[in-house]
N, C-alpha and C positions, 0 to 999 in steps of 0.2 A: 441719335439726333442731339444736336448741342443747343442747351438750354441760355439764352443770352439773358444777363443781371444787370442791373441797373444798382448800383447804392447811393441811398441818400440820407446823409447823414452828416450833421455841422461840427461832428469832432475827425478832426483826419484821424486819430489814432484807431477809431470804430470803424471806420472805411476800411484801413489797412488793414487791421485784424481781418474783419469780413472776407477781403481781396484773399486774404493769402490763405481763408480754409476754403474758400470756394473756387480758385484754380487751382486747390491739391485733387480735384474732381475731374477727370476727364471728360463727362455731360457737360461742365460747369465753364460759361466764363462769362467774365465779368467786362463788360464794353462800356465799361464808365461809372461817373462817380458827380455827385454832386455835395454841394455845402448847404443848401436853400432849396425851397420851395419851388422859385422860377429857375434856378438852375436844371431841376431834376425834371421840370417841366422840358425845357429845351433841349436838354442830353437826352430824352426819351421821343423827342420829335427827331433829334440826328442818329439818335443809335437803334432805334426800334428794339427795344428788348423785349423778352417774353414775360418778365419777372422784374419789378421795382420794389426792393425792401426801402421803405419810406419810415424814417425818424417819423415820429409823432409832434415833438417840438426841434422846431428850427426856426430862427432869425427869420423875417421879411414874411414870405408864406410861409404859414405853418404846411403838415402833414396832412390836413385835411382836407383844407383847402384843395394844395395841389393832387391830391388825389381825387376829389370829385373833379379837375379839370381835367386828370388824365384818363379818369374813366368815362368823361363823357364826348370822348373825341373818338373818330371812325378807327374801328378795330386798335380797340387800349389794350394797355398792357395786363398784367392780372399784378392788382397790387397787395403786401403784407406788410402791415405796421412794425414799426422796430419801436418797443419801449420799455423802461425803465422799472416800469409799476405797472402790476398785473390789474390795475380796479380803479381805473377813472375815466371819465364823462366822455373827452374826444375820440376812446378807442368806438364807443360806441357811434358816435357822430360818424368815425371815418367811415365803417360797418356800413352806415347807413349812406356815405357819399362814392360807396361802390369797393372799397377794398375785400380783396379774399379774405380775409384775418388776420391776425397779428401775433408775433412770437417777442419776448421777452431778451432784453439785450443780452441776460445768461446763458443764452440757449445753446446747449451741447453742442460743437463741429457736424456729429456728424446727422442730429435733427435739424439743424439749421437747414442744411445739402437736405436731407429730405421731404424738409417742409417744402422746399423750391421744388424740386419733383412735381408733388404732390399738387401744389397749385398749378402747374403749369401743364401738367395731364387735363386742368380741369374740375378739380374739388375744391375745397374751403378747409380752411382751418377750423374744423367746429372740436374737434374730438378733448383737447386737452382742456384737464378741469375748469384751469384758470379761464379761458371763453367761457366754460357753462356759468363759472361765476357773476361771467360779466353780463351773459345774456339774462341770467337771472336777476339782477341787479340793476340794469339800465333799461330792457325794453321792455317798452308801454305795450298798451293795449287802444292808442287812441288811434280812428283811423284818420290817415292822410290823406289828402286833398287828392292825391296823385293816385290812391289805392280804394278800393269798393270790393262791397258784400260778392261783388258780381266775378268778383277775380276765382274766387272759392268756387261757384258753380260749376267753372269751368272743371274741377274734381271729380275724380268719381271717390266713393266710401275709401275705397281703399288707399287712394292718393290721399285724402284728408289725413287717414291713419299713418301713410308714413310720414307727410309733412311734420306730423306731429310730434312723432317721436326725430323727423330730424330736428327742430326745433330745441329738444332737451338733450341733442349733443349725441346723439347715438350713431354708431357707426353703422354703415352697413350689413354687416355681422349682427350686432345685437336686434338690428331690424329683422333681420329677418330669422332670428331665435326666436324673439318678441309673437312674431305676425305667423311662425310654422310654414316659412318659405325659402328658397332659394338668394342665394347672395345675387345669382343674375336676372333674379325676377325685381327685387328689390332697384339694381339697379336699372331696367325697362323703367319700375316706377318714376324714380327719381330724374329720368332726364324725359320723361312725360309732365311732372311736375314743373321742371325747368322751363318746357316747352309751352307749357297750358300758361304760367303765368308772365310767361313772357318775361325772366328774368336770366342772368347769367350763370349762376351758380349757387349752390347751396347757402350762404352767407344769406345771398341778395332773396333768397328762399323765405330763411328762417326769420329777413326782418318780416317781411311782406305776412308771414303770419301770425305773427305778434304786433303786429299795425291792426290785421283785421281781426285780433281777437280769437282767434284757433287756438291759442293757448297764451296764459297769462302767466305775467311775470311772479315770482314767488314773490310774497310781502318781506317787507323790512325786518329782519328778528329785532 
């Protein structure tokens, strides 16, 4: 199955690099390209991709923006920030405006092709340090207008346990080293999770539990 991309990004030389490691992939192709925010809005209304790597800052809409527009439209895209610097404010904002994660504009050929993969199966970008950094650093504990105590009931012990530990960035694997269980029991849990709380993916998970307080953000050193 061929995985269709979307980039968006206000330097053409970042698109072309992108373009040219992502059709050296045969899963991989790339059905367009945007400058701006409303561009990559429009290109993803014409080319339905499965994947939108979205700059963080761009001219007109930013990154943010145009990603809560695009994940709040019928069957979106799964989106991943493209940015510069691993540890500031909007990566969490987008997090929280529905993107899957976010990779670093350094990011190796052939993680870059994996990272798309990997959202587009379905998961989050939780696992690499620089997220735990960020989760640790940016999400609150205050709960939102839009989230309640009552989200959590819907859990059982054990759902709360893994949420938790997905929330501190652990993979699969280590959950289920963690917890003395199977990698495919772990995963029953987690798309029970997905299910109970009525969210998309593990990202949209791990805000919803640090909104309700399930596990708090480390303090400032």
């Amino acid at each position: 199955m061929t995985i269709k991309v979307l980039i968006a990004d206000d330097q053409a030389l970042v698109r072309s690099g992108f373009r040219l490691i992502l059709e050296s992939r045969s899963d991989l192709e790339v059905v367009g390209e945007a400058a701006d925010g409303e561009e990559a809005i429009r290109e993803a209304e014409r080319t339905r991709p499965d994947v939108v790597l979205m700059d963080v800052r761009m001219p007109g809409l930013d990154g943010v923006s145009a990603t809560a527009r695009l994940t709040a439209a019928p069957n979106p895209p799964k989106v991943v920030i493209l940015t510069t610097y691993d540890l500031e404010e909007p990566l969490y904002a987008a997090l929280r405006a529905g993107a899957s994660g976010f990779l670093l504009k350094d990011v190796r050929p052939v993680d870059l092709a994996e990272a798309i993969r990997v959202v587009a199966g379905g998961d989050a970008l939780l696992a690499p340090t620089a997220t735990r950094r960020l989760l640790d650093r940016f999400l609150v504990t205050d709960v939102t207008p839009a989230a309640s105590a009552g989200s959590l009931e819907r859990l059982t012990g054990r759902e709360r346990e893994v949420l938790a530990l997905l929330a501190r960035g652990a993979s699969n694997a280590e959950i289920a080293d963690r917890l003395t269980v199977t990698e495919a029991t772990v995963k029953t849990h987690v798309s029970a999770i997905l299910r109970k709380l009525e969210v998309r993916d593990r990202v949209q998970a791990v805000v919803l539990a640090y909104d309700l307080g399930l596990v708090r953000a480390r303090p400032s050193s």
